[in-house]
N, CA, C and O of each residue as an XYZ file, in Angstrom:
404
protein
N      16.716     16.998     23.438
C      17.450     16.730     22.215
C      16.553     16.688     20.997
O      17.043     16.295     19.938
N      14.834     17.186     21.066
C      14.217     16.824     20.074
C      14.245     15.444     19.551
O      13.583     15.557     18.520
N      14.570     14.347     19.627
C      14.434     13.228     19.060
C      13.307     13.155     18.911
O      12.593     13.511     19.848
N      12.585     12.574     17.450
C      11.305     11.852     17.069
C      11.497     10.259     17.002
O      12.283      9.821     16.162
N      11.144      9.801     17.440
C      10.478      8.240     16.656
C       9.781      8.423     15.662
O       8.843      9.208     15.523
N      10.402      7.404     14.648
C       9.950      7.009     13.358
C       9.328      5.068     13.741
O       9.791      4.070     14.291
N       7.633      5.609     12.792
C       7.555      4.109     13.020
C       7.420      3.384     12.084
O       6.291      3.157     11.650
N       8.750      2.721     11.417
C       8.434      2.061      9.940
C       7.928      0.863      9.845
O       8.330      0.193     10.796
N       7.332      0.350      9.249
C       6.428     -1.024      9.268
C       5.569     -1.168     10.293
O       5.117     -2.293     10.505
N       5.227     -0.202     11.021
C       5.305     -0.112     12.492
C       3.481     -1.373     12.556
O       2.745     -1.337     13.542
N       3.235     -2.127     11.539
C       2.145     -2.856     11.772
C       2.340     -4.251     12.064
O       1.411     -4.759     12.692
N       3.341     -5.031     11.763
C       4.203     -6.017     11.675
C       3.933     -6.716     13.066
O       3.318     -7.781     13.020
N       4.254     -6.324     14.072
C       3.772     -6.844     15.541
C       2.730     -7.293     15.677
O       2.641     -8.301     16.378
N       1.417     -6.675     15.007
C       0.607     -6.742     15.538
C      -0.847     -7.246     14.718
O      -2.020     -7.447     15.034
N      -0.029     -7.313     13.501
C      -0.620     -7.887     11.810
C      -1.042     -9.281     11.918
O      -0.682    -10.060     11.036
N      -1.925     -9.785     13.111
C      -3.058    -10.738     12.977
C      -4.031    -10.940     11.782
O      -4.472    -11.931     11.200
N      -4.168     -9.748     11.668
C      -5.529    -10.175     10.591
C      -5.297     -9.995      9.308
O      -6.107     -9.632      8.455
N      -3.779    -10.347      9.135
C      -3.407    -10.544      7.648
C      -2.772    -12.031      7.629
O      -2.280    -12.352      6.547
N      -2.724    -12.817      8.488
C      -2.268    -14.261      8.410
C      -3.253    -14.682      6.981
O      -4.239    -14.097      6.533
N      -2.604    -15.836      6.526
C      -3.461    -16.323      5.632
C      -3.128    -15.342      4.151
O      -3.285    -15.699      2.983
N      -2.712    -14.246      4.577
C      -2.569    -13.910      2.616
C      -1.121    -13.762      2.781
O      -0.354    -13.732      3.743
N      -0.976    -13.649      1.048
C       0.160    -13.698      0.689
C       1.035    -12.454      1.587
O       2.140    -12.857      1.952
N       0.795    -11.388      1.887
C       2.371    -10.828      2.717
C       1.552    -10.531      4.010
O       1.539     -9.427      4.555
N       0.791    -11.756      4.496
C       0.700    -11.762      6.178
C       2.217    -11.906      6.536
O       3.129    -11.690      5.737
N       2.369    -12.289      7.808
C       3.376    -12.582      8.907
C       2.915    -13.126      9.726
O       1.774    -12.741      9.981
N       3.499    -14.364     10.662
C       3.264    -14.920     11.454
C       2.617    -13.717     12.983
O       3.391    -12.882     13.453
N       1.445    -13.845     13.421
C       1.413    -13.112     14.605
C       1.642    -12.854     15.834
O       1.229    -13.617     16.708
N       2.293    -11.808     16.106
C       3.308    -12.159     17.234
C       2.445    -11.259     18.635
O       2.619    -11.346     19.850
N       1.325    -10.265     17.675
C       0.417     -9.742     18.966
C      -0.434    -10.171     19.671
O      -0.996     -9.668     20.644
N      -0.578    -11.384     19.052
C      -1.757    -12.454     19.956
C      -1.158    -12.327     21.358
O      -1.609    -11.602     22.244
N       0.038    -13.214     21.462
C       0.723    -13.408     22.321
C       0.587    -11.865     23.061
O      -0.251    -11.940     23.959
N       1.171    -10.488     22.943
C       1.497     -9.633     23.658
C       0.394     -9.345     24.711
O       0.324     -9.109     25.918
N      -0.620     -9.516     23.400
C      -2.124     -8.806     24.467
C      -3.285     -9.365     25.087
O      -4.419     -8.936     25.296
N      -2.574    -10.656     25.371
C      -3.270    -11.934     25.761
C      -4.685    -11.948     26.169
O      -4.869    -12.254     27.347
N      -5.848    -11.656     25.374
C      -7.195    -11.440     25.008
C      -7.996    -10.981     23.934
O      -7.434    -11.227     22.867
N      -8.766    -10.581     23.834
C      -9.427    -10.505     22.852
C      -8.691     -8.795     22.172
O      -8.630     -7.854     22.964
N      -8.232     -8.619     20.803
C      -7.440     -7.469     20.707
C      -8.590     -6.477     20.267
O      -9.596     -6.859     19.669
N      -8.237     -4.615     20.774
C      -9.773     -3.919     20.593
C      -9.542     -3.554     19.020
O     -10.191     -2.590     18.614
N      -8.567     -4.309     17.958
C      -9.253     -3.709     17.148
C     -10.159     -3.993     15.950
O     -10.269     -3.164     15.047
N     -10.797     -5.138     15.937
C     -11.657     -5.073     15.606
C     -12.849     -3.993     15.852
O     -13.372     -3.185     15.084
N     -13.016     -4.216     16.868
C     -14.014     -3.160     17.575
C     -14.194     -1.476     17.319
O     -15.256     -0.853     17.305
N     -13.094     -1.053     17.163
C     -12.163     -0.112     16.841
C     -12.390      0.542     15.266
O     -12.493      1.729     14.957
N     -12.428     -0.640     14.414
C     -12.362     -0.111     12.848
C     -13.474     -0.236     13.040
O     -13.976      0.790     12.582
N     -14.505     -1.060     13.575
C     -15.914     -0.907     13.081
C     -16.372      0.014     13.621
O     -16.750      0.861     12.812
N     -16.565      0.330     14.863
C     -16.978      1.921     15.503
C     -16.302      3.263     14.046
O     -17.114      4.005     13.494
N     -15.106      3.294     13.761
C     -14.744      4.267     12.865
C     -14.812      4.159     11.392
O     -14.517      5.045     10.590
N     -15.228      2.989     11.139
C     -15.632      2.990      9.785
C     -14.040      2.756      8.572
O     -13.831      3.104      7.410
N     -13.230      2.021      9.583
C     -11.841      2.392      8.933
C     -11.595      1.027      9.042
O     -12.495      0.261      9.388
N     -10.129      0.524      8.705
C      -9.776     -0.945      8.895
C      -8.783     -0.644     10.299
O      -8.496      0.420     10.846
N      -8.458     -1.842     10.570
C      -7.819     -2.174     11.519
C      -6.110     -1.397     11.557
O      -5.679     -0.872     12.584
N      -5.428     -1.453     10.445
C      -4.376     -1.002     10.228
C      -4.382      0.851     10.001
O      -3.417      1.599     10.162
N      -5.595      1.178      9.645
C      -5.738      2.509      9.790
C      -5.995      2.956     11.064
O      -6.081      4.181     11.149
N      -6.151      2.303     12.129
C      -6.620      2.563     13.345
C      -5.624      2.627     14.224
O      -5.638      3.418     15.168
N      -4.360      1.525     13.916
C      -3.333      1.713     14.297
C      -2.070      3.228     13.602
O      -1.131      3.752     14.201
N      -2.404      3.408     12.711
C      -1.480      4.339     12.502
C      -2.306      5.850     12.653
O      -1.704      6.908     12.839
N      -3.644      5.748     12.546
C      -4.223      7.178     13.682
C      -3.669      7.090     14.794
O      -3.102      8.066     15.285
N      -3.729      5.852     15.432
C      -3.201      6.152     16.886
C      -1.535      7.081     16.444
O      -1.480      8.308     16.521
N      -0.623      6.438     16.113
C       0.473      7.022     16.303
C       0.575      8.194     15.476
O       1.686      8.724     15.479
N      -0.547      8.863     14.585
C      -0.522     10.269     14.031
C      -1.218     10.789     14.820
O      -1.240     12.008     14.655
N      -1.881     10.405     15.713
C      -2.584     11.296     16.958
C      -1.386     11.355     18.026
O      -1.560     12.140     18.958
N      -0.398     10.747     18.007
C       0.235     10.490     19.658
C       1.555     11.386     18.746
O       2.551     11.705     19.395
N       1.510     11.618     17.791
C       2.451     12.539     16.915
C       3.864     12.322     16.323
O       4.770     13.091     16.004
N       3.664     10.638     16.295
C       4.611     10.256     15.366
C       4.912     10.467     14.028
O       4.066     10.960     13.281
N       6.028     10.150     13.632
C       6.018      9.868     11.951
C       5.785      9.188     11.625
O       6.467      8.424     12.308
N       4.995      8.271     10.658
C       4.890      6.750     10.656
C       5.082      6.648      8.793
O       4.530      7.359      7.954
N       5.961      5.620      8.599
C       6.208      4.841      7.476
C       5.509      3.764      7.181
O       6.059      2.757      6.735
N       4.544      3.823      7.338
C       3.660      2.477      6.631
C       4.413      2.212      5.250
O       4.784      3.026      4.405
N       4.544      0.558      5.285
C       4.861     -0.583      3.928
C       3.785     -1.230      3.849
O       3.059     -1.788      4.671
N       3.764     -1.028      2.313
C       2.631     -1.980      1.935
C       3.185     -1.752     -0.120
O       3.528     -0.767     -0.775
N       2.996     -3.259     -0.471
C       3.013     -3.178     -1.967
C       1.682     -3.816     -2.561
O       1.645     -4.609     -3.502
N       0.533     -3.300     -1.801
C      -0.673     -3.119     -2.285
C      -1.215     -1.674     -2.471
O      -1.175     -0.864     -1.545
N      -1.803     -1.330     -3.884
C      -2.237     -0.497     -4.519
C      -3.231     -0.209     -3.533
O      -3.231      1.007     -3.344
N      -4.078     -0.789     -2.821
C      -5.263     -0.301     -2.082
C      -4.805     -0.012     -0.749
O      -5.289      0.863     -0.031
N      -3.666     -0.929     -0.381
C      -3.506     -0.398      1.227
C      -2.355      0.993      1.304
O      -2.483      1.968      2.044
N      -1.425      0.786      0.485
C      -1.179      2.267      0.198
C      -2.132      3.158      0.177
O      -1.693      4.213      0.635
N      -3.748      3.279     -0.284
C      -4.088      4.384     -0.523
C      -4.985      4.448      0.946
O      -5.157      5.517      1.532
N      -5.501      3.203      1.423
C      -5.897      3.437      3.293
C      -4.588      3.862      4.219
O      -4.735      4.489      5.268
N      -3.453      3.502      3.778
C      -2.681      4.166      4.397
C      -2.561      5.600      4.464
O      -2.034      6.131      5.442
N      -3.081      6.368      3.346
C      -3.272      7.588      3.456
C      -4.664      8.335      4.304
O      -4.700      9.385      4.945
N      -5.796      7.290      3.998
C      -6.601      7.858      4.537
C      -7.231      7.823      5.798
O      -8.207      7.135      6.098
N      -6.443      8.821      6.713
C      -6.726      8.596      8.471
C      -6.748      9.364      8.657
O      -5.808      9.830      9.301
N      -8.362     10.586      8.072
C      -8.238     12.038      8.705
C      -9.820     12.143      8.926
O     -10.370     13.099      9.473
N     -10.632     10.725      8.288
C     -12.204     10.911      7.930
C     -12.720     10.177      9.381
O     -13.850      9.690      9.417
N     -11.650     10.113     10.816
C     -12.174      9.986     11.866
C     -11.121     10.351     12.888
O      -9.954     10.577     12.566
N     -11.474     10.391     13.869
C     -10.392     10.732     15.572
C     -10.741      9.864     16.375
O     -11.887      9.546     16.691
N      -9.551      9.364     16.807
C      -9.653      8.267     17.941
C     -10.092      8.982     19.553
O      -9.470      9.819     20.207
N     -11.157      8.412     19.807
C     -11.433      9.649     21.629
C     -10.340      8.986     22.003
O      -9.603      8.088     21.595
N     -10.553     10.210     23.532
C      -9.418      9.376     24.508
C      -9.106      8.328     25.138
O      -8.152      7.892     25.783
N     -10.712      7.831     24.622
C     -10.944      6.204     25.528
C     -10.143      5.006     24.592
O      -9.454      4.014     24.831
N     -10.502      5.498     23.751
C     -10.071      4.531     22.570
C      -8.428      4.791     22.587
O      -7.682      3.925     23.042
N      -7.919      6.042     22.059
C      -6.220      5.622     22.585
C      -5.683      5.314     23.836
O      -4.555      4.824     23.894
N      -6.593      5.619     25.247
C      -5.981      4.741     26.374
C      -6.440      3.419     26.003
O      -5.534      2.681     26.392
N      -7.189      2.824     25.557
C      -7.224      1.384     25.096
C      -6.014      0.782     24.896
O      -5.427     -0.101     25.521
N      -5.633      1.661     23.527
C      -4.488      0.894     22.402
C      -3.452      1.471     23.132
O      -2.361      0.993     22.822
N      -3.392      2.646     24.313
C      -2.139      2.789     25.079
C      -1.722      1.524     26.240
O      -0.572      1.325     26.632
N      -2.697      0.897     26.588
C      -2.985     -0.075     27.243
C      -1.748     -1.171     26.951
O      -0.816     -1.507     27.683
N      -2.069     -1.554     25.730
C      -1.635     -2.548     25.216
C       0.438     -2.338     25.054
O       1.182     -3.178     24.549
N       0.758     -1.329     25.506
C       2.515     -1.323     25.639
C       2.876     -2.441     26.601
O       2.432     -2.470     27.749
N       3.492     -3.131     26.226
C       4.396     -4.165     26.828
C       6.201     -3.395     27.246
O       7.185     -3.937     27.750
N       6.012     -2.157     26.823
C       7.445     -1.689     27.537
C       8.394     -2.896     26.600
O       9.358     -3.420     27.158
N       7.948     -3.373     24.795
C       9.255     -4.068     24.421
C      10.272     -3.185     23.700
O      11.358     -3.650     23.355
């Protein structure tokens, strides 16, 4: 049927490391991935932030993704996820982490 998934906000789950500012969200991925989460690890190996690492993954796995953000700067990291590639180790990592919710 061709269906795509669209992933809008698609950071919201997993938006730990925005607690504490003004449009954090309570974190609800602690809980999912009960250990230490890879992405820290992740933006620093690629030189990117954490939220860019997540939406390479799903422009590598060939989604559409709608990133929100009403910051002037994360709008413009939201654009920029082409100045690295996630190996395969690294998206079976973050494939890892599906809870099937």
């Amino acid at each position: 049927h061709k269906v795509l998934p669209v992933a809008y906000s698609s950071l919201a789950p997993l938006s730990s490391w925005r607690e504490g500012q003004p449009s954090g969200k309570q974190s609800r991925g602690a809980n999912m991935i009960g250990g230490q989460p890879p992405f820290p690890d992740l933006a620093s190996r690629h030189g990117a932030s954490e939220a860019q690492i997540l939406l390479r993954w799903a422009v590598q796995k060939g989604f559409p993704v709608l990133p929100k953000s009403a910051s002037p700067e994360r709008i413009r990291q939201n654009f920029e996820l082409f100045h690295f590639e996630l190996s395969d180790e690294d998206m079976a990592a973050l494939d890892a982490l599906d809870q099937g919710l």
